[in-house]
Backbone as CSV, one residue per row, in Angstrom:
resi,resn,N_x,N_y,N_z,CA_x,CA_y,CA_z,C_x,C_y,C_z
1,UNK,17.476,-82.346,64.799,17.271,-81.227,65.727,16.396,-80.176,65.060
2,UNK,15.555,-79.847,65.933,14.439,-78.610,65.212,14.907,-77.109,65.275
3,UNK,14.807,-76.502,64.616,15.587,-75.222,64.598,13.996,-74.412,64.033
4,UNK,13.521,-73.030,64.910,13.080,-72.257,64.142,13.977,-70.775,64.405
5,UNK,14.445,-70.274,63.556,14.727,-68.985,63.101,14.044,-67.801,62.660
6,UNK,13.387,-66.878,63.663,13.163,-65.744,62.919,13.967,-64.657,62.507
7,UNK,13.389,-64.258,61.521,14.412,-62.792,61.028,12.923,-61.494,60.832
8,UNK,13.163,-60.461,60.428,12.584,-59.091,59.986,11.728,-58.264,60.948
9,UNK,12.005,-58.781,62.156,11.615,-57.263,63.281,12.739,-56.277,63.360
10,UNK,11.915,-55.581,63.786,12.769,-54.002,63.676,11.724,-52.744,64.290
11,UNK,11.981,-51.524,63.940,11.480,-50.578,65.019,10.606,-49.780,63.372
12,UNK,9.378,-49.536,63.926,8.257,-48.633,62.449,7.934,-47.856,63.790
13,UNK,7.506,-46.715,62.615,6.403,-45.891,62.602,4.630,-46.484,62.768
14,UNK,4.110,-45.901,63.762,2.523,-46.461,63.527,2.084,-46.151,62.211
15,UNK,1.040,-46.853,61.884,0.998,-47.229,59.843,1.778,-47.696,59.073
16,UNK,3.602,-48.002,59.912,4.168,-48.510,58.736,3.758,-49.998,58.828
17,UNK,4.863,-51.307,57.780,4.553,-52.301,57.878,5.982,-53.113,58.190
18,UNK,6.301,-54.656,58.464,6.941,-55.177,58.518,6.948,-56.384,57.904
19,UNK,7.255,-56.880,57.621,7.455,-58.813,57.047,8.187,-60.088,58.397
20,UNK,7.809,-60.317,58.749,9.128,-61.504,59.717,8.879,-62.687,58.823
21,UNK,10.092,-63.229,59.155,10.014,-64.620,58.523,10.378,-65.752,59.539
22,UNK,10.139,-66.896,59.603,10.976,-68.173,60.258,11.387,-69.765,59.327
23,UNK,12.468,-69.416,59.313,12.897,-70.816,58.752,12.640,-71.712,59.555
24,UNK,12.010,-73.373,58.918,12.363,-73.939,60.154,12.834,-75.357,59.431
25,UNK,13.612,-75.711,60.370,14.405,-77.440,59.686,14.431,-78.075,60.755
26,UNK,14.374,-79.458,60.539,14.572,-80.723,61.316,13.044,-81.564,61.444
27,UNK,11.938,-80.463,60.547,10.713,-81.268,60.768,9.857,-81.506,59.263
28,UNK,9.153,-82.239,59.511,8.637,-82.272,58.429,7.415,-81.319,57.932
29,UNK,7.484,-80.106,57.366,6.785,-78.914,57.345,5.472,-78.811,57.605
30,UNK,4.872,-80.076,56.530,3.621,-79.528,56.313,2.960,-80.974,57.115
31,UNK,3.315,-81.361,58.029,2.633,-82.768,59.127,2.342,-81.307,60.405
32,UNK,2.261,-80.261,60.341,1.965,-79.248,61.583,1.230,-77.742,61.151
33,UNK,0.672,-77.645,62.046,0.522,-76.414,62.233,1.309,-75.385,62.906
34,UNK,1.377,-74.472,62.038,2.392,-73.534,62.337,1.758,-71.972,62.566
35,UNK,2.192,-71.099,63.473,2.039,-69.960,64.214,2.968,-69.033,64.342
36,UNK,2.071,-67.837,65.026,2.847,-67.112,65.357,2.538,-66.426,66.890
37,UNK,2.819,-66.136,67.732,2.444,-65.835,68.954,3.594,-64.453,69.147
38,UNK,3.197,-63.642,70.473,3.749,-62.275,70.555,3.465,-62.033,72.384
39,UNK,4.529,-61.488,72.771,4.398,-61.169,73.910,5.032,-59.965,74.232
40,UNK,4.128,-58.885,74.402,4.444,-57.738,75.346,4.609,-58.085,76.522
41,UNK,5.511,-56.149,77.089,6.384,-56.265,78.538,4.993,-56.228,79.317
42,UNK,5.529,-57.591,80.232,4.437,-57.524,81.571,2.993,-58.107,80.718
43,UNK,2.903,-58.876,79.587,1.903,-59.144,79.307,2.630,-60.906,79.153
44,UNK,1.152,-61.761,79.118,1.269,-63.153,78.601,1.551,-63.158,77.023
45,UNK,2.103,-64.538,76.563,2.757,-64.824,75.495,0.893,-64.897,75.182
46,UNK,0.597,-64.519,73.735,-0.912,-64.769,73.414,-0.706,-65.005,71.801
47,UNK,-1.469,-65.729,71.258,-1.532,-66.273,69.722,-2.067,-64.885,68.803
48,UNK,-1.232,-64.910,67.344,-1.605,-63.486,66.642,-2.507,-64.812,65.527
49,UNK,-1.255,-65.578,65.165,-2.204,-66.293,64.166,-1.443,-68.002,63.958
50,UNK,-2.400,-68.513,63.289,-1.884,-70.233,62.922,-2.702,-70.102,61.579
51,UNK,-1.615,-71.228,60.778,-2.206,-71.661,59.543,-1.605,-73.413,59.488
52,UNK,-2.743,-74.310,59.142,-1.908,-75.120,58.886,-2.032,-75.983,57.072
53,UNK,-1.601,-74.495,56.354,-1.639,-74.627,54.966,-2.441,-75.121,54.204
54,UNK,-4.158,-75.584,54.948,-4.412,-76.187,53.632,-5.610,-75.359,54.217
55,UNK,-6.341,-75.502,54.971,-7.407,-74.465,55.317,-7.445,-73.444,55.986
56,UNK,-8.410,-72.556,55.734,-8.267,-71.031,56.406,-7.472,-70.653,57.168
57,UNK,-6.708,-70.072,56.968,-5.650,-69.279,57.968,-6.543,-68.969,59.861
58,UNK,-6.103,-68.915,60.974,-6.803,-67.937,61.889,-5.912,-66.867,62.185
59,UNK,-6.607,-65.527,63.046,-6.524,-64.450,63.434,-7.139,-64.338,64.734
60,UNK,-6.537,-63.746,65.145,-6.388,-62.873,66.718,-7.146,-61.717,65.897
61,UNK,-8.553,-61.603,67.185,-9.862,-60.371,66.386,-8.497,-59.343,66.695
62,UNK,-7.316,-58.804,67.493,-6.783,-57.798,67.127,-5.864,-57.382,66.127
63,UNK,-5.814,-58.580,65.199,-5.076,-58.323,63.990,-5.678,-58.493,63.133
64,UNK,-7.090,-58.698,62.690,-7.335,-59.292,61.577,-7.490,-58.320,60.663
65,UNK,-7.289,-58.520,59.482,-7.293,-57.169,58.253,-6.440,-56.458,58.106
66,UNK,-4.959,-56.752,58.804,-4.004,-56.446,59.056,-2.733,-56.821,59.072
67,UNK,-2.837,-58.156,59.686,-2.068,-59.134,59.494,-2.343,-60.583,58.434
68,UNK,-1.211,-61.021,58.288,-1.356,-62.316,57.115,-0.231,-63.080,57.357
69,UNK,-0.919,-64.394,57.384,0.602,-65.561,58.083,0.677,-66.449,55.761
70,UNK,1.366,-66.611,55.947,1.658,-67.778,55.281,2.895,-68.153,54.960
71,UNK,2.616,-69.284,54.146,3.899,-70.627,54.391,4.083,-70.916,52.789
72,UNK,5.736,-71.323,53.044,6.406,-71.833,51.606,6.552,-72.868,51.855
73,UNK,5.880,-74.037,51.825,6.543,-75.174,52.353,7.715,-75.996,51.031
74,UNK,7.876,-75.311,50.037,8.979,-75.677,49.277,10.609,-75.262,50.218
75,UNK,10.395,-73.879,50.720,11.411,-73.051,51.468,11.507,-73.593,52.627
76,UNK,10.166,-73.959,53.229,9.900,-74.739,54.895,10.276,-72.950,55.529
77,UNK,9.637,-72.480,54.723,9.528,-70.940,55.330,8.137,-70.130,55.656
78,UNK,8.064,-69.781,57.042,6.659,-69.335,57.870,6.797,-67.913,57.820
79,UNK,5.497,-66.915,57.343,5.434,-65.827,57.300,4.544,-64.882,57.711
80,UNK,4.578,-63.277,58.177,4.056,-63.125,58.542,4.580,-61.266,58.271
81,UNK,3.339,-61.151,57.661,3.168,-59.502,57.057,1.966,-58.585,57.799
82,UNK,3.330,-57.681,58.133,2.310,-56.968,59.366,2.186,-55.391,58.438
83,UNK,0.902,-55.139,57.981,0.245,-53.655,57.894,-0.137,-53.021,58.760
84,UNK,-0.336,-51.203,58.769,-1.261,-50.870,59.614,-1.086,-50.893,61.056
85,UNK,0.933,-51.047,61.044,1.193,-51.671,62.652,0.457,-50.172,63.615
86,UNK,0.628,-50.599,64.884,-0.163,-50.066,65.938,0.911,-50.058,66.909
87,UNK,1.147,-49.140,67.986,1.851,-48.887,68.752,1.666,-50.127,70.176
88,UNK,0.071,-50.552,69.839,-0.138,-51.617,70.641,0.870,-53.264,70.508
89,UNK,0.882,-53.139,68.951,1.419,-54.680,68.805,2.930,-54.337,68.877
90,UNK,3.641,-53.336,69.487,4.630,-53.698,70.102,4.796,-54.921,71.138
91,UNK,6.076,-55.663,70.543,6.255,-57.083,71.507,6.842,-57.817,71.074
92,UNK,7.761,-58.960,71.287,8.351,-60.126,70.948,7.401,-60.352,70.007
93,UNK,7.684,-61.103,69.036,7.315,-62.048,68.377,7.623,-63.617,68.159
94,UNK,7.202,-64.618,68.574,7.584,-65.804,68.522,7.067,-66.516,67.051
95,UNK,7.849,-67.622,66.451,7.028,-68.394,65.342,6.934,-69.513,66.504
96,UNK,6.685,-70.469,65.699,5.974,-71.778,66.968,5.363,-72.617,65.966
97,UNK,5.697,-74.226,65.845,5.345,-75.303,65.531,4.440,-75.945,66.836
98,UNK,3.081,-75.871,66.187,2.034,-76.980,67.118,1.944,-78.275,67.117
99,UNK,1.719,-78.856,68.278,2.163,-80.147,68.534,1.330,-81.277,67.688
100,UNK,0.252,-81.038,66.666,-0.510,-81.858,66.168,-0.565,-80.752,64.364
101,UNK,-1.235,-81.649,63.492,-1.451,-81.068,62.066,-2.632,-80.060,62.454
102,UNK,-3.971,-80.392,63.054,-4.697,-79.564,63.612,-4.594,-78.293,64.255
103,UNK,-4.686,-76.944,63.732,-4.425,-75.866,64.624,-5.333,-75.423,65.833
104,UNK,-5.102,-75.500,67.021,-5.846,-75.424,67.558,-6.948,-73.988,68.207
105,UNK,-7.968,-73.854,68.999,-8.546,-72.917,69.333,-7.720,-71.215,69.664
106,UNK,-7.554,-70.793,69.280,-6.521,-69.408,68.750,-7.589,-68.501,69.998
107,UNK,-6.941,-69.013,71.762,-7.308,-68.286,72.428,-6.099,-68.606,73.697
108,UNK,-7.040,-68.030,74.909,-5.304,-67.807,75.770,-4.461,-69.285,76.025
109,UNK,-5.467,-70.561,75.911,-4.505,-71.565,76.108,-3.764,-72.157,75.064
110,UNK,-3.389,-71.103,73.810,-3.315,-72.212,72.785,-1.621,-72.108,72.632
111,UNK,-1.432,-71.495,73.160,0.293,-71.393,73.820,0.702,-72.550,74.210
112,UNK,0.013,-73.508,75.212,0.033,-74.457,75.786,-0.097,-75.806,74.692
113,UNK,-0.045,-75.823,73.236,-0.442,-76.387,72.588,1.055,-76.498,71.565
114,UNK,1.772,-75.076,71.939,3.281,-75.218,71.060,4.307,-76.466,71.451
115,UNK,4.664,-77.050,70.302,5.817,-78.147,70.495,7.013,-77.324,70.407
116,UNK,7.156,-76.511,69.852,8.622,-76.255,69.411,8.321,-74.325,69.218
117,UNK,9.726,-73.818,69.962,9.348,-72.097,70.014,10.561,-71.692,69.093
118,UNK,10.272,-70.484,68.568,11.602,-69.889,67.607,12.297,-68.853,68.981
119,UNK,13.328,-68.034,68.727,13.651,-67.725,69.762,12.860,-65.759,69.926
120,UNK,12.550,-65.285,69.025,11.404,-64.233,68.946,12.594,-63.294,68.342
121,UNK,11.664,-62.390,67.816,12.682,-61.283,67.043,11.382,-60.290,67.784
122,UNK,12.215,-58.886,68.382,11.492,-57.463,68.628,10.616,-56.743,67.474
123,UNK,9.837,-56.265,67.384,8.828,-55.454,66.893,8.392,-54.587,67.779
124,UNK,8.759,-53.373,67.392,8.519,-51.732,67.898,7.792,-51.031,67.146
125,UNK,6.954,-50.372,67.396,6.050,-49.064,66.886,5.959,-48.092,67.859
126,UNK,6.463,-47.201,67.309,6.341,-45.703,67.562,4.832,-45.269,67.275
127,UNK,4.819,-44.282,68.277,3.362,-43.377,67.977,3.517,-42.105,66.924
């Protein structure tokens, strides 16, 4: 059974930062690409970032220089360090295992591309 778990949302200040993490078990870590996706109220679920550990990380142009995904695959632990938060990237946060090793095009359909969803942890910023 696949389990992803996030933990480390919580409520900042604009400029502060956060860490989330997602454990995930029942798969074999590094056969996928792994993500992170976020959905604000009244907005679509949309991709922040995917890495699938061996080449370049991607970014969502609204996080980049800001945000940073990476992976322990000793831990089978997915990460994701948020600087510089913005009152905008208030929203769920989802982790998300993609259905192939390939990460795919990091635009509005790539949602449609998740095999497996974590259940999302909140992220708040204050102005």
């Amino acid at each position: 059974q696949v389990q992803l778990v996030e933990s480390g949302g919580g409520s900042v200040q604009a400029g502060g930062s956060l860490n989330l993490s997602c454990a995930v078990s029942g798969l074999t870590f590094r056969f996928y690409c792994l993500g992170w996706f976020r959905q604000a109220p009244e907005k679509g679920r949309e991709g922040v970032a995917m890495s699938d550990g061996d080449g370049g990380p991607v970014y969502a142009d609204s996080v980049k220089g800001r945000f940073t995904i990476s992976q322990d695959n000793a831990k089978r632990t997915l990460s994701l360090q948020m600087n510089s938060l913005k009152p905008e990237d208030t929203a769920i946060y989802y982790c998300a295992v993609i259905r192939s090793r390939r990460c795919p095009v990091l635009d509005i359909a790539a949602k449609d591309y998740v095999r497996y969803w974590g259940q999302g942890t909140q992220v708040t910023v204050s102005s």
